[in-house]
C-alpha positions in Angstrom: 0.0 0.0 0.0 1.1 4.0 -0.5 3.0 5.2 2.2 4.1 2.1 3.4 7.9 0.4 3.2 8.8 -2.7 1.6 9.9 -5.4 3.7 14.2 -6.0 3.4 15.1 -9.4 4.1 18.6 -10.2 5.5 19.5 -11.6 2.2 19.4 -7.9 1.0 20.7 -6.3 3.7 24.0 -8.6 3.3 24.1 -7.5 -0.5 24.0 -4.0 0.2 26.2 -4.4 3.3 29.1 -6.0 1.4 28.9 -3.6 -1.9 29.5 -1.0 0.8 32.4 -2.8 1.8 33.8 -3.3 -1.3 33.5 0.3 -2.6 35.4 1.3 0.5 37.8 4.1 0.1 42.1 2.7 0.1 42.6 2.3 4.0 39.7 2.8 5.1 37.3 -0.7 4.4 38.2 -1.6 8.6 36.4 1.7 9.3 33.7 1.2 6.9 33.3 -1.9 8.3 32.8 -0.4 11.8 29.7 1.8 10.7 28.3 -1.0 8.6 27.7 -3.8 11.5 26.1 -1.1 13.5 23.5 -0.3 11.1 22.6 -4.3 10.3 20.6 -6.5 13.2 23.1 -7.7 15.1 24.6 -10.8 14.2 24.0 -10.7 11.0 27.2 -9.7 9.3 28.7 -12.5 11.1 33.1 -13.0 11.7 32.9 -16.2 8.7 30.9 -13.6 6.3 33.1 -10.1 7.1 36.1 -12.2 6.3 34.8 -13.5 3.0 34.0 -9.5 2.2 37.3 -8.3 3.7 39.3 -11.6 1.4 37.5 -10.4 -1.9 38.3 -6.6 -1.2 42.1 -7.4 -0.8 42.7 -10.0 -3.7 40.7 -7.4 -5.8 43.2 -4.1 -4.5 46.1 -6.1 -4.4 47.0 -5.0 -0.9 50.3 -4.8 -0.3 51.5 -5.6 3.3 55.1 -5.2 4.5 56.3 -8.7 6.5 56.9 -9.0 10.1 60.7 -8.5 9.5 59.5 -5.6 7.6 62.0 -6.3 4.8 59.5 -5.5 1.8 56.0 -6.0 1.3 53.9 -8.9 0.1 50.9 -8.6 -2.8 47.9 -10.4 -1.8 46.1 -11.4 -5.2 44.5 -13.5 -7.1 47.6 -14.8 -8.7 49.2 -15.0 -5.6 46.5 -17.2 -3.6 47.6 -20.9 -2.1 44.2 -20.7 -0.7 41.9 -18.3 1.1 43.8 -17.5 3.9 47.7 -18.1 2.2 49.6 -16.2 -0.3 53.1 -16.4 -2.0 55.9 -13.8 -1.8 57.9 -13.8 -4.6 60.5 -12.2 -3.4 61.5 -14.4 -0.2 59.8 -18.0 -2.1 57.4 -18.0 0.8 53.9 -18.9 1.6 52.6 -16.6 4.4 49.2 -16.9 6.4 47.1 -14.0 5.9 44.6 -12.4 8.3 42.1 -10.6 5.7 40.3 -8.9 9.4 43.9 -7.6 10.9 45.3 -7.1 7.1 48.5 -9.0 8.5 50.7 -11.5 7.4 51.1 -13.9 10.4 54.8 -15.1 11.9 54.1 -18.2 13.0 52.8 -19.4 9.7 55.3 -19.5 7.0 57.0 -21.9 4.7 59.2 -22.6 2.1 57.2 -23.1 -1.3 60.1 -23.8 -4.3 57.9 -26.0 -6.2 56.2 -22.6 -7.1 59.6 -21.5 -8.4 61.1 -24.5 -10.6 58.8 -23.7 -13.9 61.0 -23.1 -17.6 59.4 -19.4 -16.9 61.8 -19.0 -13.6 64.7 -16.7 -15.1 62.6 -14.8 -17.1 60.2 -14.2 -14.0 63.2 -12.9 -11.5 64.5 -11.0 -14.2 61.1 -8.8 -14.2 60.6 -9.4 -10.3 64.0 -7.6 -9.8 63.7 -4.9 -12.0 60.3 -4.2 -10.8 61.6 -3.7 -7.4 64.1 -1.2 -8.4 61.3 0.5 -10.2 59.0 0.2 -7.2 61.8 1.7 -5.1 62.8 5.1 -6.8 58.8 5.2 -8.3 56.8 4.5 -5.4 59.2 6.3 -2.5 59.7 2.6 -1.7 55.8 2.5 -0.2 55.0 0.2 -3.3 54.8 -3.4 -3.8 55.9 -5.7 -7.1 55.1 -9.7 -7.6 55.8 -11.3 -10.2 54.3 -15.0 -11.0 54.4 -17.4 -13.6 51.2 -18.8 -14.4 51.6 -20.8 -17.9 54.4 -22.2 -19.7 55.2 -19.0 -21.5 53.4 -16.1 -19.4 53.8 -14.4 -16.4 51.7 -12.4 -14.5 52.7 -9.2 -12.7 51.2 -7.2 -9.9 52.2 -3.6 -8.4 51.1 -2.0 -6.6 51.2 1.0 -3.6 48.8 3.2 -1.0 49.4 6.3 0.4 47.1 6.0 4.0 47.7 8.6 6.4 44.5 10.0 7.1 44.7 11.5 10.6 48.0 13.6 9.4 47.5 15.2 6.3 47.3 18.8 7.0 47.2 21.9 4.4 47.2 25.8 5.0 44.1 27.3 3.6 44.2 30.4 4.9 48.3 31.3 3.9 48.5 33.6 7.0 46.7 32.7 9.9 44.7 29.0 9.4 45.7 25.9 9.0 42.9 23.4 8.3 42.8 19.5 7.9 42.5 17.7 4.8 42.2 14.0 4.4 43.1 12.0 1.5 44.4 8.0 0.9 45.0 7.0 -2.5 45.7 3.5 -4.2 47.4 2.9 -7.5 47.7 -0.5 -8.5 48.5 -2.2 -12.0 47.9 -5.6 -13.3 49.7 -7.8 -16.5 50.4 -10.3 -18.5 53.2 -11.6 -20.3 53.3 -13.8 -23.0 56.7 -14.7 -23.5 56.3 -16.1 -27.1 54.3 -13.3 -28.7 56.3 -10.2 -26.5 52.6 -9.1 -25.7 52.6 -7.0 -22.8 48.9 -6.4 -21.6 47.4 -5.2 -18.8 44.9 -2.5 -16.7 46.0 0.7 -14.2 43.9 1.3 -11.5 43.6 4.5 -9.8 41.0 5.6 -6.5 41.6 8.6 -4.5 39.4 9.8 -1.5 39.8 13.1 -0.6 37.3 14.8 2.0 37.2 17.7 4.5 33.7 19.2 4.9 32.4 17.1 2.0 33.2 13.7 0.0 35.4 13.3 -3.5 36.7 10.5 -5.0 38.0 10.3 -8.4 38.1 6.7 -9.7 40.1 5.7 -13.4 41.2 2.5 -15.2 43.1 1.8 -18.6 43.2 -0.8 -20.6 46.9 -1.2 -22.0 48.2 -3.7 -24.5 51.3 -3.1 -26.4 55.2 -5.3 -27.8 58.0 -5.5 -26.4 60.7 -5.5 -28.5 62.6 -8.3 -26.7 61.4 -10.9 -24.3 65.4 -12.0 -24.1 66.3 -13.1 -20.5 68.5 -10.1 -20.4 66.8 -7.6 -21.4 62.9 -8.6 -20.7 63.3 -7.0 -17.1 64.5 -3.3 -18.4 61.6 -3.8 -21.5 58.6 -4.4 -19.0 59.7 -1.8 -16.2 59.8 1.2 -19.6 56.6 -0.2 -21.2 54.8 0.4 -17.7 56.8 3.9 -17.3 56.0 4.7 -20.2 51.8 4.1 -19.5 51.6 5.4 -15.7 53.5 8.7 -17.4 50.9 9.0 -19.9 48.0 8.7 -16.7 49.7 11.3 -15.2 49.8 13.7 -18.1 46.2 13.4 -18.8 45.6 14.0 -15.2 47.2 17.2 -15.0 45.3 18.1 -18.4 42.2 16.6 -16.2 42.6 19.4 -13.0 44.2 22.0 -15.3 41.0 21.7 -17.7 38.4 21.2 -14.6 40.2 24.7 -13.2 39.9 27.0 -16.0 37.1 25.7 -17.5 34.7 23.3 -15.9 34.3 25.3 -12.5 33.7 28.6 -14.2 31.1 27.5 -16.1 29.7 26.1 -12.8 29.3 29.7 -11.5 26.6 31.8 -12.4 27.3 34.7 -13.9 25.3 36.6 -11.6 23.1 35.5 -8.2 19.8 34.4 -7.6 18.2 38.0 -7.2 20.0 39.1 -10.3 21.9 42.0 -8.5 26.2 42.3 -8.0 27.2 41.8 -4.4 27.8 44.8 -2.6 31.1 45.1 -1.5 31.1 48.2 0.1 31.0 47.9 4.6 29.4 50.9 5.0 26.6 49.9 2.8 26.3 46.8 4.1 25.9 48.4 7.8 22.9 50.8 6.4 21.0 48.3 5.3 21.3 46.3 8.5 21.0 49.6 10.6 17.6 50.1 8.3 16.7 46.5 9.2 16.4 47.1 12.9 14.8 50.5 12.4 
């Protein structure tokens, strides 16, 4: 009948629950997460079922998470998945337990995986791994993340990928003399590949998401598609080829960014403003008249 709601069933309150969760801002799903359970009957969203949300959000973002030794970070992703809850590090030849809740790999459970490592892809794949953590290094202000996998005879798979989380501490001066005001932002670039050693076919997606908010909410979201040849997939050379071809494409996104703002700036916000206000009349700028009319007011 009019005026009356339609029944939700907990069915669709978990749907809408975890696309909540999964749209949730870099760093910030564990907060999201928070709000979520308090506005669902409680225990519905249940420990088994967050941690099924929280595992698909991570393998999706390729999450980066440094090691307990903090020597370098590990990717956790799809390529990268023994099972739900373990994940290789190509770097150390590891497989690492993985707390999707925490976000943490876990110390006490870790072991040595070569059989992962002993394919006819192997020198090819290290030759990219370490290049891609020089690249990583200088590109990323060594906050990034690179893995590289082999997952076919002749193809490899490669992952990077970096966050910039510091939301309680990012701080800007808004007002140049006197105010300083807070602005929060966390930001997630990540980039996926393939490699097909025989055809020298590089192809791949970048993934951008940035959350910025003060007094009100933005987030700018962008993907591309990317497929082009290397000119070599030679052992020696196949690490410098794929760490250029990626240059090459995150350069262009950052070109067409800066066209993006410099665009929005000059053009987009201006024709945003009106012209001229509501009542049709140019704002006053003068005190004195301003005080009249208020003195007028009271009168």
């Amino acid at each position: 009948m009019e005026g009356e709601y339609a029944h939700v069933s907990d069915d669709e309150k978990l749907a809408v629950a975890t696309r909540l969760l999964l749209s949730s801002p870099p760093g910030e799903i564990r907060d999201v997460a928070k709000d979520v359970v308090k506005l669902l009957p409680a225990g519905l969203l249940t420990d088994a079922k967050l941690r099924g949300v929280l595992r698909a959000y991570n393998v999706k973002h390729c999450t980066g998470v440094m090691t307990p030794e903090g020597t370098h970070r590990v990717v956790i992703c799809q390529a990268g998945e023994v099972d739900p809850t373990h994940y290789i590090d190509t770097k150390s030849k590891k497989v690492w337990g993985f707390d999707h809740l925490t976000q943490e790999l876990l110390a006490h459970d870790v072991s040595d995986c070569p059989e992962k490592f002993t394919m006819p892809t192997e020198p090819f794949r290290l030759a990219v791994q370490q290049a891609l953590d020089g690249y990583v290094f200088t590109q990323f202000a060594n906050q990034g993340a690179a893995a590289v996998f082999s997952t076919g005879d002749n193809e490899l798979t490669i992952v990077l990928s970096t966050e910039r989380i510091n939301l309680r501490n990012y701080w800007c001066d808004r007002d140049y003399a006197t105010a300083t005001k807070r602005v929060l932002t966390s930001g997630r670039w990540t980039s996926q590949w393939t490699l097909n050693l025989d055809s020298r076919v590089l192809k791949g997606a970048i993934d951008l998401h940035v959350h910025y908010y003060e007094d009100g909410n933005l987030q700018l979201q962008s993907r591309k598609a990317v497929e082009t040849t290397l000119a070599s997939t030679d052992a020696s050379v196949v690490g410098a080829a794929v760490v250029q071809a990626i240059r090459d494409e995150e350069h262009v996104i950052h070109s067409n960014l800066e066209d993006m703002y410099i665009n929005m700036s000059e053009e987009t916000f201006k024709e945003m403003r009106r012209v001229m206000p509501v009542t049709q009349t140019k704002m006053e700028w003068s005190i004195h008249a301003h005080r009249t009319a208020k003195d007028l007011g009271q009168k």
